[in-house]
N, C-alpha and C positions, 0 to 999 in steps of 0.2 A: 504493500500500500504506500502511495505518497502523499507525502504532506507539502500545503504550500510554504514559502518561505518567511511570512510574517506567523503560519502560523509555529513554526521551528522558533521564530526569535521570542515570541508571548510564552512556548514551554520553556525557555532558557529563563527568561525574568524571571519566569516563577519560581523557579528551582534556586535560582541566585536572592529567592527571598526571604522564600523557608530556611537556608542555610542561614542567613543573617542572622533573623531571629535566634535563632539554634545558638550561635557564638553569642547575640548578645546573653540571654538566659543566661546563658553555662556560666558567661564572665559576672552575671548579681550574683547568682547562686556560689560560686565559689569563691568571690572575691579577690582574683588573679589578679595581685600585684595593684590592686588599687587604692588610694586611700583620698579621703578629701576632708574636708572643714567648713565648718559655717561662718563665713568673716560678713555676715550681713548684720549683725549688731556689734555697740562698741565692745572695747575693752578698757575695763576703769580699776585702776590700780588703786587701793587704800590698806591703809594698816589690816582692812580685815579680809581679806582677799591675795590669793598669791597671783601673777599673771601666767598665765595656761602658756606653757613653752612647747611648740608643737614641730618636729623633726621628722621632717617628711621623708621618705625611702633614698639613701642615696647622698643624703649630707653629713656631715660629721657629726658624729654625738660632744664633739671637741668645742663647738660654735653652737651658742644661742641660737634658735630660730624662732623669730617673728612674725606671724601670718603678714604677709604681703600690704593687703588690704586693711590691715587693722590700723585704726587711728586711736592710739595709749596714752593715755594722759590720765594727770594728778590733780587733786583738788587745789594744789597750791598754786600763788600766780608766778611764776618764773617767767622775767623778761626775755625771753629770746625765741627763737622762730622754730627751733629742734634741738631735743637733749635725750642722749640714753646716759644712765648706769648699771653697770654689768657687774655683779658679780663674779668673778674671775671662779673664783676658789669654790662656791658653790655652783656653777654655771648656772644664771638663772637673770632676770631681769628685775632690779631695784626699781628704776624708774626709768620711763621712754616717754616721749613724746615730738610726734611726726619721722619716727622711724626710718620713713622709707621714703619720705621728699626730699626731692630734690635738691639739692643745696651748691651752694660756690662754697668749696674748699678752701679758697686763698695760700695761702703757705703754708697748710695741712699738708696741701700737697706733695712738698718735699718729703713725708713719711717714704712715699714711692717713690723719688727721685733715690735717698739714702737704702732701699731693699736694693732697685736695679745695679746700683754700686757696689753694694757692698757683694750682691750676685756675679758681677766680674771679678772682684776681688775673689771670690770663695773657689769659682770654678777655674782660677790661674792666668785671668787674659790680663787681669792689671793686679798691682800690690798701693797698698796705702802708700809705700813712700814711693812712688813714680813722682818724677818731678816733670808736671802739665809744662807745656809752653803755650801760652794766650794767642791763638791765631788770629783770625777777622775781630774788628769791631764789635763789640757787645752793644747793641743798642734796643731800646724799651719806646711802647708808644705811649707809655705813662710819664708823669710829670713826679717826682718825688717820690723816685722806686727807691729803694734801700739798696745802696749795692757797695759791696769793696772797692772799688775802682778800679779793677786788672784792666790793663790795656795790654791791644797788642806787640808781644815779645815779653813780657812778663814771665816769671817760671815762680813755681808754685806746687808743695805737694797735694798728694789727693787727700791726704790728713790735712791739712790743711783747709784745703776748700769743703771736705768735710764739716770741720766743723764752724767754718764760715754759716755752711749751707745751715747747720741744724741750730749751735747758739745763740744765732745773731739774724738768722733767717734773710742771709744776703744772696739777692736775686743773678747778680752775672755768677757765682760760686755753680749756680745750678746750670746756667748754660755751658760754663767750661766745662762741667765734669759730665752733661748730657755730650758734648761735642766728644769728650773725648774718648769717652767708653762707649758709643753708639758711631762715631765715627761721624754723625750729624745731628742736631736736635729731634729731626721728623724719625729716625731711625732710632732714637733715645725714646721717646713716646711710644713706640711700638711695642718697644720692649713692655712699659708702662702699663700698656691696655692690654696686653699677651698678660702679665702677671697677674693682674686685675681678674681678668675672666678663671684664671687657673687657681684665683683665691676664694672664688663665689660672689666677685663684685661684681655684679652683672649690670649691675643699673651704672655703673660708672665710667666718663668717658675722658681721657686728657688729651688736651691740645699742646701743653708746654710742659718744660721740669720746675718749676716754678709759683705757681697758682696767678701769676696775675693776672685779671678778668677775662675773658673770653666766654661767651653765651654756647657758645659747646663744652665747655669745661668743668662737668660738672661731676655731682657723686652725690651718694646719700649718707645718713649718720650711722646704718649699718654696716653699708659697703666700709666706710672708715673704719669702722669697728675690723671688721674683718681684715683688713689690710694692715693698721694696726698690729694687730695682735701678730703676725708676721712679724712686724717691724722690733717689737717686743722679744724675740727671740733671738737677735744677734747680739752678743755680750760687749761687740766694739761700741754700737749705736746708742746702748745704753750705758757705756762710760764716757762718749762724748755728751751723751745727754745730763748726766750728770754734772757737768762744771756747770757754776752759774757768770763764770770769769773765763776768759783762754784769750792769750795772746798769739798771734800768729806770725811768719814771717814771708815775704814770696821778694823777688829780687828784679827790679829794675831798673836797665840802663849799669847794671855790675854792682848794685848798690844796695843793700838789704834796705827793705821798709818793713817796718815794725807794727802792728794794728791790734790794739784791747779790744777783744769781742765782750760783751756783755749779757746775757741771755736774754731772750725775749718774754721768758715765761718769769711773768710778776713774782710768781710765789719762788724762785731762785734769787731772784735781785733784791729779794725782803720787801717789795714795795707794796706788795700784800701779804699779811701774814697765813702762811701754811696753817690749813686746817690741823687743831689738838689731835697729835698721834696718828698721826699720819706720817709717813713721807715717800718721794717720787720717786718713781724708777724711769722710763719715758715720756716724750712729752713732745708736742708739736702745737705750736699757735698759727695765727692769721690773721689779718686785715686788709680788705679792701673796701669801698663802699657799696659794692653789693652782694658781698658775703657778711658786711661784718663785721664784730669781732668772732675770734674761734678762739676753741682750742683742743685740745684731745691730748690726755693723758693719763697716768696709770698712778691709783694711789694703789698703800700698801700698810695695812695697820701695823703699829708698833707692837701692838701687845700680843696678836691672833696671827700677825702675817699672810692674812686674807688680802688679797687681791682687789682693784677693780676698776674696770675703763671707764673714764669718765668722758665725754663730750660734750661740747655743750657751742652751739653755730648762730649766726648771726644777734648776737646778743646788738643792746643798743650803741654801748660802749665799753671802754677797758675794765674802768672800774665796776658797770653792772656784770662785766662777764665774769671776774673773779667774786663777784660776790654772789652771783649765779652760782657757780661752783660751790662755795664753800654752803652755800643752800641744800643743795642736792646732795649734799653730803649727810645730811640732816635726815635723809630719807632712810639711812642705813638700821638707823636705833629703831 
């Protein structure tokens, strides 16, 4: 017997629809590798409630996870636009709020400039004491960018511009040492956004080594978190992080010049007082006018030696951001 050919193609749909079914069923019924969450109400953090940490199939039990979509916040008013505290030591979330918006980094950014570096450094393409030579021109389309002055012909080690980059958070430090372990700025960023994605900072994107402003240059307070805590694990980063003072030297024209760095981070330079019992292990600030102030860093109790990342992004000013901080510290008891 023959059949015509529409009606061959009407018994094939039908066959290819009963099987559908068939696969979807089986996949409710057994629950093959699925999981999901209700993020369509809030999440409200108070003394009598813990925040529900949910680790989806496939991410580290090592890192916090925060639903996506969850908008977390406290009843308290902290002045600034996004803040998390992480408890390090119990893995769990203290306090968050806006998590996962969008934010300008500013000179956070350099957290990632010092990983990519200290990555050539680890894997043997460069050593701290390479001594840089200053090629092209460093030039900024900002007006009162913070920077060391290297010009070119200058020499300079990478210890050096190290900790140019991280205690004093000076801007050409970050393009020599992008120029010279990337071979080019664009090719320095790549590295950037390659370590980014391979850390679970997915929502995060860079344009410079640097932070200053550019509207594709962005990140979130977790993706920081996350990249952070990388940064957190190299023992060179956190004993440059630790001076609140370093003097440097780099040599131009046959002539040493001599530069007192200063650290950026208030609670180092005493200009704010270090929250009771506490003290820092790493640490990264920022400023620009549409990030901010920032900051992101890591206290550590004296008495329990519990851990924990603090953040805290576009505050209104210096002084609300250190006192933002030592707020949210408050949240621990």
């Amino acid at each position: 017997m023959k059949f015509s050919n529409s009606y061959m193609h009407n018994r094939f749909r039908y066959a290819l629809s009963v099987i559908s079914v068939f696969v979807v069923c089986f996949t409710l019924l057994t629950g093959c590798n699925y999981q999901s969450y209700d993020t369509s109400s809030m999440i409200h953090i108070n003394d009598d409630c813990e925040l529900p940490i949910i680790r989806p199939s496939g991410l580290s039990s090592e890192n916090v996870v925060i639903p996506y979509d969850a908008y977390i916040y406290d009843d308290s008013e902290f002045e600034f636009g996004a803040g998390l505290l992480i408890d390090q030591t119990k893995n769990s979330v203290v306090y968050a709020a806006n998590p996962h918006k969008r934010i300008y980094p500013a000179s956070m950014t350099k957290i990632m400039t010092a990983i990519i570096v200290m990555d050539a450094v680890n894997n043997g393409q460069i050593s701290l004491n390479d001594t840089v030579v200053v090629g092209k021109k460093i030039e900024f389309n900002e007006d009162n960018v913070a920077v060391l002055g290297l010009m070119p012909g200058d020499y300079i080690t990478v210890n050096d511009l190290m900790h140019a980059l991280l205690v004093s958070s000076l801007n050409d430090s970050a393009v020599v040492l992008a120029r010279y372990v990337g071979g080019s700025v664009d090719n320095f960023v790549e590295r950037m956004n390659t370590k980014a994605a391979e850390l679970g900072a997915t929502n995060t994107h860079f344009v410079n080594p640097h932070g200053l402003h550019d509207n594709r240059h962005y990140t979130t307070p977790y993706d920081l978190y996350l990249i952070f805590k990388e940064f957190l694990k190299n023992d060179t980063l956190l004993q440059i992080d630790s001076k609140s003072t370093y003097t440097l030297t780099y040599t131009r024209d046959d002539e040493k010049v001599e530069v007192d760095l200063t650290a950026t981070n208030a609670f180092l330079s005493s200009s704010f007082n270090l929250p009771t019992g506490y003290h820092i292990t790493g640490w990264k600030t920022g400023t620009t006018e549409k990030a901010g102030s920032c900051i992101i860093l890591e206290f550590v109790s004296d008495e329990t030696g519990d851990k924990y990342i603090c953040l805290v992004s576009n505050a209104k000013d210096h002084e609300s951001l250190y006192q933002n901080v030592q707020d949210m510290l408050k949240q621990i008891y």
